[in-house]
N, C-alpha and C positions, 0 to 999 in steps of 0.2 A: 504494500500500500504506500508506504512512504516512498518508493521510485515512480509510483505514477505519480503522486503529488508533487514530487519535484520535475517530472516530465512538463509536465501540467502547467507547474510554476515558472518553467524553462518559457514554454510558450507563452505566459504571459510578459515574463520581461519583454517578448518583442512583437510584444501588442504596444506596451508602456512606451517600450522606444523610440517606434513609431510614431505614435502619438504626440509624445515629446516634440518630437523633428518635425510633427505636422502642425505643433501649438503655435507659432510664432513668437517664441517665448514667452508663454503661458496666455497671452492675450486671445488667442481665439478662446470660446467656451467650451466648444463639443468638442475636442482635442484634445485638450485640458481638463474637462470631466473624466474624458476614457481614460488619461494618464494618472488622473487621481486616485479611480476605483481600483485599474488594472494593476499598477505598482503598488498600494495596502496588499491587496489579494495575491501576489508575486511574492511579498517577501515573507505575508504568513505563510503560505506553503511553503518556501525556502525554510524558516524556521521551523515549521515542523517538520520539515525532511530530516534536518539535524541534530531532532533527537533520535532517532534511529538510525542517522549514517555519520560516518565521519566528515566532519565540520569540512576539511581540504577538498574531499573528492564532490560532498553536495555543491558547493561553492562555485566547483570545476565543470560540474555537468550543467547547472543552474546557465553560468557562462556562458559554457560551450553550447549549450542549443539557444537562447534568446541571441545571442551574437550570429550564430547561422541564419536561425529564421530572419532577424531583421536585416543580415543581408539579402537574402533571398528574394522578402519582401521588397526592397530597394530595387532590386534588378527586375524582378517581374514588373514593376511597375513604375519604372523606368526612370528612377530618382537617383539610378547609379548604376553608371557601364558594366555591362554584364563582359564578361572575357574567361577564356578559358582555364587561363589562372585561377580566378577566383572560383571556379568551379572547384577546380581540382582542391587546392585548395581548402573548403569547404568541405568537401567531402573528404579530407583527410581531419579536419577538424570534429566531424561525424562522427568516423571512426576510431577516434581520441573517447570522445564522448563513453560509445559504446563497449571499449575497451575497458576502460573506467569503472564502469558499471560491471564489468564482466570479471574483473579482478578483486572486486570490494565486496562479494559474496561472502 
């Protein structure tokens, strides 16, 4: 339970980031609301992942997927050069993630 919550929590850091980057430093409202809600709800799940995981690796994964998604999110939708670097990239980032998780059993 506590790795879907931090799955969970991963994806919302980059709802929040998003948001963030979309608030024009917090002066839009509905930008600004989703970063409000989305980032409480983000780091309760962060915190309660860590009391069932170790603090370094929830941290690591927490990271590592809200930092892929919101790149992703940038490139699908066209707010940052998609390149096959960053692809690769990314998906070795994934695989860090997944690793992660697979070691901390």
């Amino acid at each position: 339970m506590a790795w879907l919550i931090l799955v969970l929590s991963g994806a919302l850091e980059a709802v929040w980031a998003t948001a963030l980057s979309r608030s024009d430093g917090l002066t839009r409202p509905i930008p600004t609301a989703i970063f409000g809600v989305s980032v409480v709800i983000s780091m309760f799940g962060l915190g309660y992942a860590m009391r069932f995981l170790p603090p370094g690796t929830s941290y690591a994964v927490w990271v590592g997927i809200g930092a892929a998604l919101t790149v992703l999110v940038a490139m699908i939708t066209g707010t940052e050069a998609a390149s096959l670097a960053k692809v690769a990239l990314l998906t070795g980032l994934i695989g860090c993630v997944i690793g992660l998780q697979l070691v901390s059993q």
